[in-house]
C-alpha positions as CSV (number, residue, x, y, z in Angstrom):
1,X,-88.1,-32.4,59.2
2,X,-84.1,-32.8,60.1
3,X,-83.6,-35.0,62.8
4,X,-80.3,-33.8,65.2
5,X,-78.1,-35.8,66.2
6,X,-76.3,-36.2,69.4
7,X,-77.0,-32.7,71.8
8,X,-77.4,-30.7,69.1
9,X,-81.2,-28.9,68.3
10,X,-82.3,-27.5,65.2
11,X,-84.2,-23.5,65.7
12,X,-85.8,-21.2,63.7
13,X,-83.8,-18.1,63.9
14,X,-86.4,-15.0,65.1
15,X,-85.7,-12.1,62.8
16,X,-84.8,-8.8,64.4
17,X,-87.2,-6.1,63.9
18,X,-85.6,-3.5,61.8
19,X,-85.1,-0.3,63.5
20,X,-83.4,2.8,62.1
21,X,-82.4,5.9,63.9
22,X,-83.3,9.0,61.8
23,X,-84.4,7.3,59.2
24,X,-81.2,5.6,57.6
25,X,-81.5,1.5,56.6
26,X,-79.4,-0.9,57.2
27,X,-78.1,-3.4,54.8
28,X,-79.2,-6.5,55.6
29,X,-75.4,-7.9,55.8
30,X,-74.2,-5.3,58.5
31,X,-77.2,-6.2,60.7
32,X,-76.3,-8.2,63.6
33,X,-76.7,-11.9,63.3
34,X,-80.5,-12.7,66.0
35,X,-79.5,-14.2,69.0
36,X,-83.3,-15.8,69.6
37,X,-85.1,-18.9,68.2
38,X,-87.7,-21.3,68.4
39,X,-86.9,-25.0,69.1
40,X,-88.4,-27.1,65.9
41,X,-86.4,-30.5,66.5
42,X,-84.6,-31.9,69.6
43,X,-82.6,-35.4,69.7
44,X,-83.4,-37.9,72.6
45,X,-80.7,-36.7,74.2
46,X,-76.8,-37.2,74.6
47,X,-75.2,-40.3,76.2
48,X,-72.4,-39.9,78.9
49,X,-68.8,-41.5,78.2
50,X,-70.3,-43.6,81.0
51,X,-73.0,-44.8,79.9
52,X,-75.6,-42.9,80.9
53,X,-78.2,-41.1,79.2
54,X,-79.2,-37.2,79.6
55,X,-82.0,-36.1,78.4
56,X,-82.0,-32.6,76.4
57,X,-83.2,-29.1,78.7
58,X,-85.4,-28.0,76.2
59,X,-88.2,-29.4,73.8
60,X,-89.9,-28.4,70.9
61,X,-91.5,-25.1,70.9
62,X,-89.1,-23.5,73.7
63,X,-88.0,-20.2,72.6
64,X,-84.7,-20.0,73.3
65,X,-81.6,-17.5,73.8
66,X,-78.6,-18.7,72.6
67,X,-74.7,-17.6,72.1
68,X,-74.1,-15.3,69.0
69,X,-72.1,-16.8,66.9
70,X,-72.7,-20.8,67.6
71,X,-74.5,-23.0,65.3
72,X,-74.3,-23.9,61.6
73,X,-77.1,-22.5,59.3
74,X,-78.3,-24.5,57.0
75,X,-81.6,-24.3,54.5
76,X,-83.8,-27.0,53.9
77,X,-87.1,-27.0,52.1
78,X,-86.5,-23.2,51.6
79,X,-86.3,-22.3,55.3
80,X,-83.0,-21.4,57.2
81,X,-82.7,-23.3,60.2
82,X,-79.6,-23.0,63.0
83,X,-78.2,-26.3,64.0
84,X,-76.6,-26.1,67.2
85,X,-75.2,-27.9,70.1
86,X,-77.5,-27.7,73.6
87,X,-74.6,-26.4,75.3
88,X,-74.6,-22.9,73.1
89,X,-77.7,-22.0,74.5
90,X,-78.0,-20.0,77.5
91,X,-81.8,-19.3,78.5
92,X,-85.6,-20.6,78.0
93,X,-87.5,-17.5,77.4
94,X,-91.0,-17.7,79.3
């Protein structure tokens, strides 16, 4: 598995359940990036300019909310992951 660096995390993007409104489909591109994932990889945390080390708010597993258009997607091993920094996301679902 990728290893983030710094206070970045690496999610698997939760796809959005298609839903159509009388019946019409939408193309896959005009479909609204999710805003959801799954934590699969967190570093040990970030260190302070001081010094000091803080450790990351979420761990593996944590399904998270996060802002819509932060991250970088990237595949490896033929799965899409979302590499973004801690501070783009916003909630821990429970």
């Amino acid at each position: 598995m990728l290893k983030p660096l710094g206070d970045r995390v690496i999610l698997q993007q939760q796809e959005e359940e298609e839903q159509t409104i009388g019946g019409i489909v939408i193309a896959n591109n005009a479909k609204e990036k999710p805003q959801s994932g799954k934590v699969v990889a967190v570093n040990d945390g970030r260190v302070l300019d001081n010094g000091t080390k803080v450790d990351p708010s979420v761990k593996v597993g944590d399904q998270v909310l996060f802002d819509k258009y932060a991250g970088t997607e990237v595949k490896y091993q033929g799965a899409n992951y979302l590499v973004l920094h801690e501070k783009d996301i916003v909630a821990i679902e429970d």
